[in-house]
C-alpha positions in Angstrom: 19.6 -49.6 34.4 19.7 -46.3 32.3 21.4 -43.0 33.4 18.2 -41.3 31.6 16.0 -42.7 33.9 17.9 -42.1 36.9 17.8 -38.5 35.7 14.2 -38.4 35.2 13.7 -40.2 39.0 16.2 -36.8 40.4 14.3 -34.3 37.8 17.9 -33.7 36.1 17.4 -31.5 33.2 21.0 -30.0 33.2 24.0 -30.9 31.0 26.1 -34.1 31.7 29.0 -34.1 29.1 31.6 -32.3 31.4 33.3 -33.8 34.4 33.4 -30.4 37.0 31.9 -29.3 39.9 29.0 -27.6 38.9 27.8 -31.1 37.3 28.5 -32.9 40.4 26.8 -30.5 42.7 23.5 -29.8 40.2 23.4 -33.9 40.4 23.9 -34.4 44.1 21.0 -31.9 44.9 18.8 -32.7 42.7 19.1 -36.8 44.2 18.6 -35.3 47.7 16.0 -33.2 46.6 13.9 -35.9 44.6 15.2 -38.9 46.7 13.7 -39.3 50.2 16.5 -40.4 53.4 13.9 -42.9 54.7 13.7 -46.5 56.8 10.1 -47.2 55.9 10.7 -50.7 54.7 11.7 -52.0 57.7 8.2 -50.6 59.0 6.6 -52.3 55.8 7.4 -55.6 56.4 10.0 -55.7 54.0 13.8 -56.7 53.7 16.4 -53.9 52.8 18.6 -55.4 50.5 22.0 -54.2 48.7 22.7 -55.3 44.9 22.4 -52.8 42.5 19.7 -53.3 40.8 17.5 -53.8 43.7 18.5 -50.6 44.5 17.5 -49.1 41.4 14.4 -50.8 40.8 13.2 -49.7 44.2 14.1 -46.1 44.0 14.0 -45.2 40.3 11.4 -47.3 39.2 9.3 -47.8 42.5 9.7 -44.0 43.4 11.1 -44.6 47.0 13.8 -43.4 49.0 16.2 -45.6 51.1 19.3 -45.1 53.6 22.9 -44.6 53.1 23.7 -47.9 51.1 21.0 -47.8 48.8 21.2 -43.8 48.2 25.0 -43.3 48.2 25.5 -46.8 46.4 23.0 -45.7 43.6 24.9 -42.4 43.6 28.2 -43.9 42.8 26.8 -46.0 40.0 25.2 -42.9 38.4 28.4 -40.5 38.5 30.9 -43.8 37.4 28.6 -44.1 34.3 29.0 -40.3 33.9 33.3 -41.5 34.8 33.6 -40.2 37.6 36.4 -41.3 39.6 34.4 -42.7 42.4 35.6 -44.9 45.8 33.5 -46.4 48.4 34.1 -45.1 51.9 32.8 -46.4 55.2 32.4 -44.4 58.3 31.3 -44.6 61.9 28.2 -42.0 62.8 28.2 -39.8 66.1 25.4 -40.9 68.4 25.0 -37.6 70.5 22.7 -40.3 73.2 26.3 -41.8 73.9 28.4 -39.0 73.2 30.7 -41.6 71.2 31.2 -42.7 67.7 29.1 -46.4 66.7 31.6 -49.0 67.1 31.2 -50.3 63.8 30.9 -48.7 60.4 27.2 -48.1 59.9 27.4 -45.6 57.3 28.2 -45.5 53.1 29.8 -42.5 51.3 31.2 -41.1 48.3 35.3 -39.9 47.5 35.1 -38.2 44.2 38.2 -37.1 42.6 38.0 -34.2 40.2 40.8 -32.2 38.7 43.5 -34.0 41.3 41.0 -32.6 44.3 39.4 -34.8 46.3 35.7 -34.3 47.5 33.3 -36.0 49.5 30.0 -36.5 48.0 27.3 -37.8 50.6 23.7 -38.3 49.2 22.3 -40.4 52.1 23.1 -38.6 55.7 19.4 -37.4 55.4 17.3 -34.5 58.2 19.7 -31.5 58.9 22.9 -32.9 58.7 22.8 -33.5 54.7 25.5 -31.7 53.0 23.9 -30.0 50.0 27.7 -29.4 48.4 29.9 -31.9 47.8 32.6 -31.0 50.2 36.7 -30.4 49.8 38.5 -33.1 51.7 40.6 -30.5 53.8 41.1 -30.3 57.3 40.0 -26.9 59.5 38.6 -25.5 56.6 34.7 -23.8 57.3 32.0 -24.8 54.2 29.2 -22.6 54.3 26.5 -24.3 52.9 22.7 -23.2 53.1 22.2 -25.9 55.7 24.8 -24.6 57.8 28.7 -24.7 58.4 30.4 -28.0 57.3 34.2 -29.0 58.3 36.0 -31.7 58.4 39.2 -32.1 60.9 41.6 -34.6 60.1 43.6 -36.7 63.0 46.4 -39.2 62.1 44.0 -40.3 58.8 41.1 -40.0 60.7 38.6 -37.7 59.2 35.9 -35.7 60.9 32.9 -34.1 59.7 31.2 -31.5 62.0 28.3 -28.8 61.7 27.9 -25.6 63.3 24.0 -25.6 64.6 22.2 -22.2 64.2 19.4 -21.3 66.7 16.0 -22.9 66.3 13.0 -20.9 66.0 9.9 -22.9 67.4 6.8 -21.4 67.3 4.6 -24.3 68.6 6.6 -24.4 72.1 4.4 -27.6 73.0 6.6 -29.4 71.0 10.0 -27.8 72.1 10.7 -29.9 75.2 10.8 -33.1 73.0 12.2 -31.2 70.1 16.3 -30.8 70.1 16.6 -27.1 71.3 19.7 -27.2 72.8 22.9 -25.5 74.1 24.8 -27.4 71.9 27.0 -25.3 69.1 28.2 -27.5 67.1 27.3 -31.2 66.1 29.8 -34.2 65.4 28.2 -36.0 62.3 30.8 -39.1 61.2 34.7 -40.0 61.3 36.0 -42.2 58.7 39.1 -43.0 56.9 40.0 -42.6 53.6 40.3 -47.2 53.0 38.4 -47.9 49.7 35.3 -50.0 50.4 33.4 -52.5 48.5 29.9 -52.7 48.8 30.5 -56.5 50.5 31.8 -54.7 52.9 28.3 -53.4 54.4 26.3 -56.3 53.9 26.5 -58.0 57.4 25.9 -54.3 58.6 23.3 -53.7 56.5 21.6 -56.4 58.1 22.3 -55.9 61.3 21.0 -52.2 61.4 17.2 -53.3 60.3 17.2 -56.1 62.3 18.5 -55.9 65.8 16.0 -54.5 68.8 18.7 -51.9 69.6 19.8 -50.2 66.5 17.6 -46.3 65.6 16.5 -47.6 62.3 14.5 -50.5 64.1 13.3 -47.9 67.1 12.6 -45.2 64.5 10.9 -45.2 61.7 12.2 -42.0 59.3 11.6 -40.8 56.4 13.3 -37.0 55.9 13.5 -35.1 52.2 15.8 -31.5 51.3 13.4 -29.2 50.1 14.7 -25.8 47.9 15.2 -23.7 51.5 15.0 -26.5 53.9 14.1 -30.2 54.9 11.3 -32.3 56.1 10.8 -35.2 58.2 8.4 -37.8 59.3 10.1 -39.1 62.3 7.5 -41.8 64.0 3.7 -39.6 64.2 6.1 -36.4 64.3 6.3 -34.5 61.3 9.4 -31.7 61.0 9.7 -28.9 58.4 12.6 -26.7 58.6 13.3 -23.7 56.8 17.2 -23.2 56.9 18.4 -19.4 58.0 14.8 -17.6 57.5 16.2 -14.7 59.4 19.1 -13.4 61.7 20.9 -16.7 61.4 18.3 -18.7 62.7 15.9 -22.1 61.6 12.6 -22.0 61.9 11.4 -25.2 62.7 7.5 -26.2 62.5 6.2 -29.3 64.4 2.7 -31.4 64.5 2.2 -35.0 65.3 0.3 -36.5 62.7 -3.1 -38.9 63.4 -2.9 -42.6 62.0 -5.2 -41.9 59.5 -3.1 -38.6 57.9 0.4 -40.9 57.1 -0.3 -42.0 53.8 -1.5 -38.4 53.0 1.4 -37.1 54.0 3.9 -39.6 52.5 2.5 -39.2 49.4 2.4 -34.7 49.7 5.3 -34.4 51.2 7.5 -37.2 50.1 6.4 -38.6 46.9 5.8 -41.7 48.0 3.5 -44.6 48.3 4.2 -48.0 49.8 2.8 -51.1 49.0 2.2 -52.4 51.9 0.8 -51.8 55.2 3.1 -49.0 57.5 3.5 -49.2 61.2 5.0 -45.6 62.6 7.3 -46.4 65.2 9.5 -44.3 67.3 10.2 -45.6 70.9 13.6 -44.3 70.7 14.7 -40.7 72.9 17.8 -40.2 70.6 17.0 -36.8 68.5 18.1 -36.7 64.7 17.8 -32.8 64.8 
């Protein structure tokens, strides 16, 4: 494993010799930019698995993406061989279907401390709910990013990360009805605490979320990449390009469900990658990641 070739993988051509901000947040877009938010092994045939260099060999060398605990765990290892002071952090995601918070942590991400502040760093949320900053870890305070407004709200050490949604432009209005163009104002992303983690920690979940005939990753398959003014995503046959804030506060989101035979294309044009074995779009689930 070589932090050059992690940087080449990202497209990281910046300087790395300072610990600030700036260095963290050229690094952490640059991963979401290069690095895809995706499930598609599951839909491949294949197992998702957590060591390190699994990890690494799949997405550095093998030019794939992968969720939360391969993208955030990669993450950390990159920005603790830059020293970083890094911890592990689980949290529970907000499943809008439900209206409730999972049950169980489900999802991997990044404390960084830097000059006594402490920021959260996620590189594996993935669609429109990817920070592009890393964020301060203070309650009630707005974070205007180009994505949108980030905050967190904190609740007797529970912490709470929100979005403010814009309005959604949708010019092919056959695809509206299916498409999230809602009422709702602002979105509940995660809660989690502030407990150091160990990548142990996620392994039985890990499992659990490619595996049983309930959980979105199994019902879905996903595959979503940040883009300089936007994001994209491959969401069963349904593919999603969204360019953030293209006028009067508003997203302009372009739909078109994809034919079998245009996939592979389009993984490869859109995402950068090329899978090895034989991919089965699935999505059989209502829940909307937008």
């Amino acid at each position: 494993m070589d932090i050059k070739e992690y940087f080449a993988r990202i497209s990281y051509r910046g300087s790395y010799d300072k610990l600030d901000l700036e260095t963290l947040t050229a690094i952490l877009q640059h991963h979401i930019q290069a690095i895809p938010f995706e499930n598609l092994s599951i839909h491949c045939g294949e197992r998702i698995e957590l060591d390190l260099a699994s990890t690494y060999d799949k997405i550095v060398r093998k030019n794939r993406g992968g969720w939360c605990m391969e993208n955030n765990h990669l993450l950390s290892w990159a920005l603790k061989t830059l020293g970083y002071n890094v911890t592990l952090l689980g949290s529970n995601v907000y499943v809008s279907e439900h209206d409730e918070y999972a049950k169980d942590i489900d999802h991997l991400l990044l404390k960084v401390v830097l000059h006594d502040k402490s920021y959260i760093v996620d590189g594996g949320f993935g669609m429109v709910y990817q920070m592009w900053q890393p964020m301060e870890l203070i309650s009630g305070k707005d974070q205007p990013q180009i994505p949108g407004v980030f905050r967190f709200l904190e609740e007797n050490g529970t912490w709470y990360l929100e979005k403010v949604k814009r309005k959604q432009c949708v010019p092919n209005q056959s695809y509206s009805a299916s498409h999230n163009v809602d009422k709702e104002v602002c979105r509940r992303v995660y809660l989690f605490t502030l407990q150091p983690r160990d990548i142990e920690e996620f392994r039985a979940r890990n499992l659990h979320l490619q595996t049983a005939p309930d959980s979105l990753f199994v019902t879905k398959s996903m595959c979503s990449l940040q883009t300089a003014d936007g994001v994209r995503a491959l969401v069963g046959w349904k593919l999603t390009e969204i360019k953030y804030n293209y006028k009067d506060n508003m997203d302009l989101v372009e739909i078109r469900i994809l034919a079998d035979e245009e996939i592979e294309k389009i993984l490869k044009e859109k995402f950068n990658i090329t899978l090895d074995k034989k991919f089965v779009p699935t999505n059989t689930s209502r829940l909307s990641l937008f």
